[in-house]
C-alpha positions in Angstrom: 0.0 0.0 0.0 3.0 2.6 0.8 4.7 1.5 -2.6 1.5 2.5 -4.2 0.9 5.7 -2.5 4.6 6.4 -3.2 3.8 5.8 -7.3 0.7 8.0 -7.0 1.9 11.1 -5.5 5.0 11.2 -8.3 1.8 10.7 -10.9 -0.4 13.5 -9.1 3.2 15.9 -8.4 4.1 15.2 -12.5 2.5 18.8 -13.9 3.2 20.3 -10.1 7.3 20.1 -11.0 8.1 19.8 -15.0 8.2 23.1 -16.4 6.6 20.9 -19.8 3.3 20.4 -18.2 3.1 24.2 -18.7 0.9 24.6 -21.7 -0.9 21.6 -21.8 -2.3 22.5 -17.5 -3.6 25.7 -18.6 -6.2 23.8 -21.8 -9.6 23.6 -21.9 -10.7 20.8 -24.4 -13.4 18.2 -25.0 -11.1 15.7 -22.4 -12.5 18.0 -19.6 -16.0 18.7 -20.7 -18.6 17.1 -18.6 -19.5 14.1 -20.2 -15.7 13.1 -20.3 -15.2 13.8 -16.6 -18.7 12.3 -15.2 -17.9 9.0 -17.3 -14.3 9.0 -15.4 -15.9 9.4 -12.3 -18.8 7.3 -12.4 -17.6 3.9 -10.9 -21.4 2.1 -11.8 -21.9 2.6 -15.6 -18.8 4.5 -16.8 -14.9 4.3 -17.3 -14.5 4.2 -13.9 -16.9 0.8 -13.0 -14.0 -1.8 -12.1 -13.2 -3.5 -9.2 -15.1 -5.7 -7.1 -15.3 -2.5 -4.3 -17.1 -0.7 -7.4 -19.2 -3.3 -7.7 -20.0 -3.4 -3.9 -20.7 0.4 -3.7 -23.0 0.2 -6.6 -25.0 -2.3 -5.4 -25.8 -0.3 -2.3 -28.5 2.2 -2.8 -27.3 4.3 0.0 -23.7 4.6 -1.1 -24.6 4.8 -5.0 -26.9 8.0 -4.5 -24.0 9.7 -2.3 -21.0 8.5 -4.6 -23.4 9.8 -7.7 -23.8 13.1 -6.0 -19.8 13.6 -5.0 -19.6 12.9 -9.0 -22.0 15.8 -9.7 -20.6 17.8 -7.6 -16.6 17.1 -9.2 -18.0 17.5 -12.6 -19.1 21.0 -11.6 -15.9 21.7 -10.2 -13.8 19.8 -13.7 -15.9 23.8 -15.3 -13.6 26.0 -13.4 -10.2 23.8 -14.5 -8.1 23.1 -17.1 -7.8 19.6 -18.6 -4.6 18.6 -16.4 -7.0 20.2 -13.0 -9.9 18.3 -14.1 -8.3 14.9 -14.5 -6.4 15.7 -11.0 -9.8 15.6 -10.1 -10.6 12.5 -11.2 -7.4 11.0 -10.0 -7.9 12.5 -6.3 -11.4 10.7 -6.4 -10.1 7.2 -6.9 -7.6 7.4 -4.8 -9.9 8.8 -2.1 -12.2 5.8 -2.6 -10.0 3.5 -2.1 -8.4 5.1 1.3 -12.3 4.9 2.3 -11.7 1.2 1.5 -9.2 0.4 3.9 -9.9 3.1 6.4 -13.3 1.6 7.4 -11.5 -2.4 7.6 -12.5 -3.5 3.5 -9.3 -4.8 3.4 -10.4 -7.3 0.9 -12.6 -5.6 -1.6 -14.1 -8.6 -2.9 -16.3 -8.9 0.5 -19.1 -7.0 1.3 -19.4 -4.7 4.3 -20.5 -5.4 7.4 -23.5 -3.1 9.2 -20.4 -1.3 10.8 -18.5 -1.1 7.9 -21.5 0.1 5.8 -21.9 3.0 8.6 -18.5 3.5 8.3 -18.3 4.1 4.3 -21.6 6.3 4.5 -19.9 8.8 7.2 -17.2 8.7 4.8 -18.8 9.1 2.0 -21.4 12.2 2.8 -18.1 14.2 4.3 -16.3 13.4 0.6 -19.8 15.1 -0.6 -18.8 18.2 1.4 -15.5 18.3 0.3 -16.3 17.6 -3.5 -18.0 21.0 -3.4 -15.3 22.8 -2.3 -12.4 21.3 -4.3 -11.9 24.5 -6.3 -12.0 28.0 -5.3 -11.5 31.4 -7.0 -9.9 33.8 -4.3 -7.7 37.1 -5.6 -8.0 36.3 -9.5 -6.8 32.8 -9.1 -8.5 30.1 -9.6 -6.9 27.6 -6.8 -7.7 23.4 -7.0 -7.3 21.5 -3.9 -4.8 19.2 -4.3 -4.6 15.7 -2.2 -2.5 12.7 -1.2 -4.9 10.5 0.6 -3.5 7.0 1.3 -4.6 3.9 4.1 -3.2 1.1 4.8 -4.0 -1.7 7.4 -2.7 -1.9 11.2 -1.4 -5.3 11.7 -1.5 -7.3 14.4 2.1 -6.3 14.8 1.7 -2.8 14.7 -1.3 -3.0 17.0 0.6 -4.8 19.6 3.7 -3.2 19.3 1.3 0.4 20.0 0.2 -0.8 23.1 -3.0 -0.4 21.8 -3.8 -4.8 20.8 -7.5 -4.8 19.9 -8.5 -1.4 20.7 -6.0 0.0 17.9 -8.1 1.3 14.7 -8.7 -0.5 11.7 -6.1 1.4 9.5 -3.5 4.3 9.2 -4.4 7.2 7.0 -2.5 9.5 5.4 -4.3 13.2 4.0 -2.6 15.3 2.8 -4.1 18.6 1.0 -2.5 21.9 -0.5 -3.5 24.2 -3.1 -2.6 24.4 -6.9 -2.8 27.2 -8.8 -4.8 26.1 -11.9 -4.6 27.8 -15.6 -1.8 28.6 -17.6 1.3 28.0 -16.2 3.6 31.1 -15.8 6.5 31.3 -14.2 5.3 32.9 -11.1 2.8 30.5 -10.5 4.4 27.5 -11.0 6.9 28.8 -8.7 4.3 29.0 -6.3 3.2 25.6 -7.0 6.3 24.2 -6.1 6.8 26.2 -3.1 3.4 25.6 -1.2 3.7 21.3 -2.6 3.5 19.1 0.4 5.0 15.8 0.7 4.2 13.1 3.3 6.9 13.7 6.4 6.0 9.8 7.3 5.9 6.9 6.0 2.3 4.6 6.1 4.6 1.7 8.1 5.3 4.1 10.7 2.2 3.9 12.5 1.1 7.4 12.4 -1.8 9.0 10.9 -0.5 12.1 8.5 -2.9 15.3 8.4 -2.4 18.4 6.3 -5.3 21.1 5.1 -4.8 24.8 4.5 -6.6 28.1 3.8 -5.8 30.4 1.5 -6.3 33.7 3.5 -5.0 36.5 1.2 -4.2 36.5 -2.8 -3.6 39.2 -4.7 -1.2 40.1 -7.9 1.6 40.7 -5.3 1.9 38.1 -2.7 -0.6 35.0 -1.8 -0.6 33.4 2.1 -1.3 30.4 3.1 -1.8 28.8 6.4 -1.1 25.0 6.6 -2.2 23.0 9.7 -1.1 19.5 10.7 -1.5 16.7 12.6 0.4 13.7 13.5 -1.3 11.0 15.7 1.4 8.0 15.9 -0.6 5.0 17.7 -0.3 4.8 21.4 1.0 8.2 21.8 -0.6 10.1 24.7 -1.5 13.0 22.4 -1.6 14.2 18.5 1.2 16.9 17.7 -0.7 19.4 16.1 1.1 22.5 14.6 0.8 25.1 12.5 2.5 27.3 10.0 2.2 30.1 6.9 3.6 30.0 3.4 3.7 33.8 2.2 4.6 34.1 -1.4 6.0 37.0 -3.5 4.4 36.4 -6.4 6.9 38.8 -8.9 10.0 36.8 -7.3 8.4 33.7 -6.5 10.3 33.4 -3.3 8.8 33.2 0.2 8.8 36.3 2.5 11.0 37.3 5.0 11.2 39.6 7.7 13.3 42.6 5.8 9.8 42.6 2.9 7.7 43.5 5.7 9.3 45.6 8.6 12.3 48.6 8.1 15.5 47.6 9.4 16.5 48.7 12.9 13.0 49.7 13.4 12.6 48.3 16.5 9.8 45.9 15.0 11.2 42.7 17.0 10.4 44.8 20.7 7.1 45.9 19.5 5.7 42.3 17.9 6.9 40.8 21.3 5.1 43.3 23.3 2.3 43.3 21.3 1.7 39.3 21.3 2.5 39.0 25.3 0.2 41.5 26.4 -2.4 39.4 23.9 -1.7 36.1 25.0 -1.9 37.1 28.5 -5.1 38.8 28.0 -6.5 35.7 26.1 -5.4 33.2 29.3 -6.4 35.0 31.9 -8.3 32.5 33.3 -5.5 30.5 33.6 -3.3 32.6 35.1 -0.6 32.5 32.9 1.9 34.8 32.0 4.0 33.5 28.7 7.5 34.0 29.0 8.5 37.2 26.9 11.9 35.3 25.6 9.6 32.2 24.2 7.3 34.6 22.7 9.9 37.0 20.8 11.9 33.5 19.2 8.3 32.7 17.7 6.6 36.1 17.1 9.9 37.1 14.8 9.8 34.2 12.3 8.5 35.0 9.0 6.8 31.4 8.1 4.1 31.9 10.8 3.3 35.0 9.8 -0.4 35.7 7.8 -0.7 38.6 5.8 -4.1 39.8 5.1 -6.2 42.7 4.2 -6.7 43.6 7.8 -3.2 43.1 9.1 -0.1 41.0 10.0 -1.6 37.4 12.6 1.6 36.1 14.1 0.7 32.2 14.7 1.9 30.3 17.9 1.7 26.2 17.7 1.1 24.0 20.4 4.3 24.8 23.2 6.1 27.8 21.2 4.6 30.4 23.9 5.5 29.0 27.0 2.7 27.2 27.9 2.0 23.5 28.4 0.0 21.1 26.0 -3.0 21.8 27.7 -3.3 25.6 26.7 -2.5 24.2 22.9 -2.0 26.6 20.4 -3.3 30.6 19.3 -2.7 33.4 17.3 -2.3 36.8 17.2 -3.5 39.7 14.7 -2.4 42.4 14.7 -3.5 45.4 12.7 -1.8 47.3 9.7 -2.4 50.4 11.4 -0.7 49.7 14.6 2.4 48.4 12.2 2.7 51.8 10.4 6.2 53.1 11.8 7.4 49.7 11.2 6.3 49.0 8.1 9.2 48.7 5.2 7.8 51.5 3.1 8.2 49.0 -0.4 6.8 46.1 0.8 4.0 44.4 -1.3 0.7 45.2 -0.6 -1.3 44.6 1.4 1.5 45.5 3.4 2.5 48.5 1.8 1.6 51.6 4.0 -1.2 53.3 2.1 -0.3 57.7 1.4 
């Protein structure tokens, strides 16, 4: 299962990383219209009806009516993308399926599911609907696809006694993965941010730990676009997930990711004033628990550029889980801070919507 997951993230990565895949991802042709993409999708009666898990799905009226309306819904999407965006489409939606597979204990898909295992795939299923409808968005004047490496595979009974967990460990491991892709033609610039924002698995399926990544894409604009990623790793038996968080801030003209000296003047004193700024917030927001985060924790996080947001309404200075001070228990938070209260510090050339306005 990892060799395969391996084999379909270089496959789904291809047009993310060869400069060649330029023209042909910003097409529109009759391999993308409707027709094309609902027969790719539709695992019953079209190209996509193999497999005895097909089979099994399409014999379930329950699953067949939610399946048919994820394929609506991706075939509404496939309008807003290129050909190379609309078969990425098509791609992420068998491999998703098959994650369901294993994820809900079909390791065999020649057998039908169990009452649990039915339960399972519908709960499965109905939040794929969700996420079908929002697989492409248009934010800034870019049309951004979802992109995803979704993988399962089995816990053994090794793995499950080695955990700690024996029969109380979960059926599989899953790995899901998501980050955007700037659909279209394929400039420079944006297949520089492409490349930049791409995230690869950090574990591997054997190492019994379940592999989370989404994002939002909270400001794009011709000059920069940010992005905040969040993450999850849950290895079995572990006491607790590590959950973090993090931004990807991207010039757009230099196709490089921002750093400090784009946003603040030099010698401005902008380090003092970020640190003040998120302690007296973070104290303010903990109140209740009496706790006063250490200013020198605070300052090494507040001053890093990749957990800084940039959007209309100012600079928000993100703090994972631990990187204030403050135990597990307090998790993580953020800080925003507005544009207006940045003005002195502001690097007077920096791209908007940082840019002091006249």
């Amino acid at each position: 299962m990892a060799m395969r997951g391996v084999g379909a993230i270089g496959v789904a990565m291809a047009c993310l990383t060869l400069a060649a895949c330029g023209d042909r991802a910003g097409s529109k042709t009759e391999a993308s219209s409707a027709e094309a993409i609902a027969a790719a999708l539709d695992i019953c009666e079209g190209e996509g009806a193999q497999g005895a898990f097909a089979r099994n799905v399409c014999e379930n009226r329950q699953l067949a009516a939610i399946d048919g309306q994820i394929r609506e819904a991706l075939v509404a999407e496939s309008a807003n993308v290129s050909d190379a965006g609309a078969q990425m489409l098509v791609q992420n939606q068998t491999r998703w399926r098959e994650a369901a597979r294993v994820s809900c204990g079909l390791l065999d898909a020649e057998t039908a599911p169990t009452l649990e295992q039915q339960s399972c795939l519908e709960q499965q299923f109905r939040a794929r609907l969700e996420d079908a409808q929002h697989a492409v968005q248009e934010v800034g004047g870019y049309t951004f696809q979802r992109m995803e490496l979704v993988d399962a595979a089995p816990v053994t009974a090794q793995i499950a006694e080695a955990s700690g967990l024996g029969d109380s460990a979960p059926v599989a491991i899953v790995r899901d993965i998501r980050f955007p892709r700037i659909d279209g033609q394929q400039t420079a610039a944006i297949q520089r941010f492409n490349d930049i924002v791409a995230r690869q698995p950090q574990r591997s399926l054997s190492d019994a730990t379940n592999e989370v990544v989404d994002y939002q894409i909270v400001f794009a604009g011709p000059e920069l676009i940010s992005v905040r990623f969040i993450s999850s790793e849950d290895t079995l038996g572990a006491a607790h997930p590590n959950n973090s968080v993090n931004a990807v801030t991207v010039l757009m003209s230099e196709g490089r990711e921002l750093t400090a000296s784009d946003v603040f003047r030099a010698d401005s004193g902008w380090e003092d004033f970020l640190t003040r700024r998120a302690v007296a917030s973070i104290t303010r927001d903990f109140a209740d628990y009496a706790f006063n985060p250490p200013e020198r924790d605070v300052r090494e996080t507040a001053t890093k550029p990749h957990l800084w947001l940039v959007s209309d309404s100012g600079l928000t200075v993100l703090f994972p889980p631990y990187s204030f001070g403050g135990p597990h228990a307090l998790g993580g938070t953020e800080v925003t801070i507005p544009w207006a209260e940045l003005r002195e510090y502001l690097n007077p050339a920096a791209p908007a919507p940082i840019r002091p306005s006249a």
